[in-house]
N, C-alpha and C positions, 0 to 999 in steps of 0.2 A: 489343665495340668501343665505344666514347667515341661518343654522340650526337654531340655538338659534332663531332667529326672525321669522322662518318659522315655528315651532312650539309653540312660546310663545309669539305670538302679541304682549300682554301686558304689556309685560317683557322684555322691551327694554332697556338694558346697558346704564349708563347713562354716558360719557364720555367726556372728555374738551381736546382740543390741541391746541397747542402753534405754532407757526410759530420757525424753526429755525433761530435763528443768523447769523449762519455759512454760509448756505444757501444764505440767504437774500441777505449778503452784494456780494457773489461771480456773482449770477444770479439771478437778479430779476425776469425772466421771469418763471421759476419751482421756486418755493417756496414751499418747503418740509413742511410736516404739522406730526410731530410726537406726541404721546400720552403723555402728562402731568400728567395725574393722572386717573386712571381705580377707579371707585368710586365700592368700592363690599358690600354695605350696601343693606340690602333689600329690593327688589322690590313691589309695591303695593302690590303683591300676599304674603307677609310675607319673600321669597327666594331670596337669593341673586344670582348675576351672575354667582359665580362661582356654586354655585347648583345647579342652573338651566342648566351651560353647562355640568356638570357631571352627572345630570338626563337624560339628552338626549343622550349621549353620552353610558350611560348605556343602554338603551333604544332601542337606534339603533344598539350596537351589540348583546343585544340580539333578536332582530327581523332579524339581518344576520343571525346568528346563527339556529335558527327557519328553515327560509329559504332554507338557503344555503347546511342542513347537512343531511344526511338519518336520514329513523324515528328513532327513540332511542327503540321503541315499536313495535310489530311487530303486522298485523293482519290484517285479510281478507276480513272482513266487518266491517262498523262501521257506527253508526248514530248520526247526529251532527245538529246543529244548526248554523246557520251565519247571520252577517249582513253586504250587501255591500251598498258603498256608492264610486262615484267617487275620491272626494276630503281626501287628507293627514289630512286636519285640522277637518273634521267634523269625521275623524273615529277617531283619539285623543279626541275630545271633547264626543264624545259617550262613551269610555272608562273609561274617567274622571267618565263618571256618573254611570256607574256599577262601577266604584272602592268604587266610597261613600255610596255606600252601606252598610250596618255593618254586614249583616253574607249570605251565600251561597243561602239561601231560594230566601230572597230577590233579592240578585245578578239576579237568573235565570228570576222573575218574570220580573226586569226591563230591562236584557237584551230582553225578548220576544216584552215584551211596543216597545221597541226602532225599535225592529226589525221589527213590524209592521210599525212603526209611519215613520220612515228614509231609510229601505231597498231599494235598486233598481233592488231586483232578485223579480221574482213571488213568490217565498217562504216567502219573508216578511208577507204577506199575512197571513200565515202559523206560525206566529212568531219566520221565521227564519228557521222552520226546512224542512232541506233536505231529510229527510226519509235514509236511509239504501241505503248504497254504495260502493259497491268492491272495494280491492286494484285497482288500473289504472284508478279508474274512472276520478278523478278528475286530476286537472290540479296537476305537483309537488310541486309549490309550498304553495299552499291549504294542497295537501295530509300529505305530510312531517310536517306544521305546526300543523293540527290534531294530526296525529302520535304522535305529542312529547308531546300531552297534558296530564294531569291527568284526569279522569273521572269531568264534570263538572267546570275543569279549562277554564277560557275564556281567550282566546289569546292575545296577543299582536297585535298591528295592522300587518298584514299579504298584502302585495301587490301582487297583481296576473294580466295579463292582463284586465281582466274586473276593476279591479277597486281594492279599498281599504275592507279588509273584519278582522271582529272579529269574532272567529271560536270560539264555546261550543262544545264539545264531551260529548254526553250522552252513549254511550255504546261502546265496543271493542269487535270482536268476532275475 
């Protein structure tokens, strides 16, 4: 499936193709169908296509990045908050709504909301938080995306075996 369409339902490229000529007349049985005109005006959401592939594409390497790198931070305990959820598009849509948030206060309180209301660990419960947790506790790629947080930065979506998660670090020891 199409990145762009698998995280921006809405925001479907609007596109027109033409049948070749060339094609046509040699074999009519393949009839090559190439692109006419990539329309890049924008989308209901105000963004155009090409935004929206350079938004995701920003997006998804820094979520490798996250992932993929040792912590940038070092430290032996730490307590944090999360919210997991199976699906790619409902932890994007969750982020969405802590982004529109206007200042940190708020952020925290609606990432808690969320955390109860959407979570599928028992911690949601808890609005999200995991209480205090050693280096190795967690799976690496959890641990590492914590690691690289700022105090009270919420993550980018984070995939782990269990599922999709947005990670809050409240403290570093």
């Amino acid at each position: 499936m199409d990145v762009t369409n698998k995280l921006f339902i809405n925001k479907t490229p609007e596109i027109t193709f033409a049948r070749s000529k060339q094609n046509e007349s040699v074999n009519n049985d393949s009839k090559a169908i190439e692109p006419q005109q990539e329309v890049s005006k924008p989308q209901p959401g105000g963004i155009s296509l090409a935004e929206l592939i350079n938004r995701t594409t920003v997006s998804m390497q820094q979520t490798k990045k996250i992932q993929n790198h040792e912590p940038t931070k070092t430290f032996t305990k730490m307590t944090a908050q999360h919210i997991l959820v199976k699906e790619e598009q409902e932890i994007i849509k969750l982020k969405q709504e802590i982004d529109a948030c206007k200042n940190s206060e708020e952020k925290a309180t609606k990432f808690s909301k969320l955390a109860k209301k959407y979570s599928e660990c028992p911690s949601g419960k808890k609005g999200g938080d995991l209480g205090e947790f050693s280096k190795g506790q967690m799976v690496p790629e959890f641990e590492n995306a914590a690691a690289n947080l700022e105090i009270g930065e919420i993550s980018e979506p984070v995939k782990t075996q269990f599922g999709w998660h947005l990670i809050k670090v409240s403290e570093r020891k």
